[in-house]
Phi, psi and omega in degrees: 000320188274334178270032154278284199326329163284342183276308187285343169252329191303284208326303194320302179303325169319301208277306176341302208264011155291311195287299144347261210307000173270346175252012183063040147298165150315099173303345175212122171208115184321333173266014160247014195312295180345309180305324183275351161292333159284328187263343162300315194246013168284307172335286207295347194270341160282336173287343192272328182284344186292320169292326168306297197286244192016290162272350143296326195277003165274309162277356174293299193310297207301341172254002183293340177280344201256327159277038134258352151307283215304309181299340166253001171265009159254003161279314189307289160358295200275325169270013163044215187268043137298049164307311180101201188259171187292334170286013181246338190293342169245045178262148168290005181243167212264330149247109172260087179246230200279325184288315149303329170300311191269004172274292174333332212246000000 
């Protein structure tokens, strides 16, 4: 986490001292000392808001994946051995049927 918040503020200080050279100014001038601690910490609050969304779209994934684990073993459970024959249980693809066998042979 923090080393978003540090990368985003580093970017920020970054984006400042661009702006400064397009417009050719002096990157350090006493009325202006102020600024770059803002935009230094306009950075880190995005990299902090950026880390937020990252680990929801992380707990999204992990449980939308663990109720679809909970969902084909309860197809598997419920269809028993309706399985197919051992040449379909052992196709690289996920349907495997009667039509692929007799293509395959």
């Amino acid at each position: 986490m923090v080393n978003k918040i540090l990368f985003w503020s580093g970017f920020g200080l970054a984006v400042r001292f661009w702006q400064l050279g397009i417009e050719m100014r002096p990157f350090f001038q006493r009325e202006n000392w102020l600024i770059y601690p803002i935009y230094g910490g306009l950075g880190a609050s995005f990299g902090y808001w950026l880390q937020g969304v990252d680990d929801r779209q992380m707990r999204y994934l992990g449980d939308a994946r663990q109720r679809l684990i909970e969902k084909r073993k309860r197809r598997a459970e419920r269809e028993g051995q309706n399985l197919g024959s051992d040449f379909q249980k052992h196709q690289a693809g996920a349907h495997a049927s009667v039509e692929e066998r007799g293509a395959a042979a």
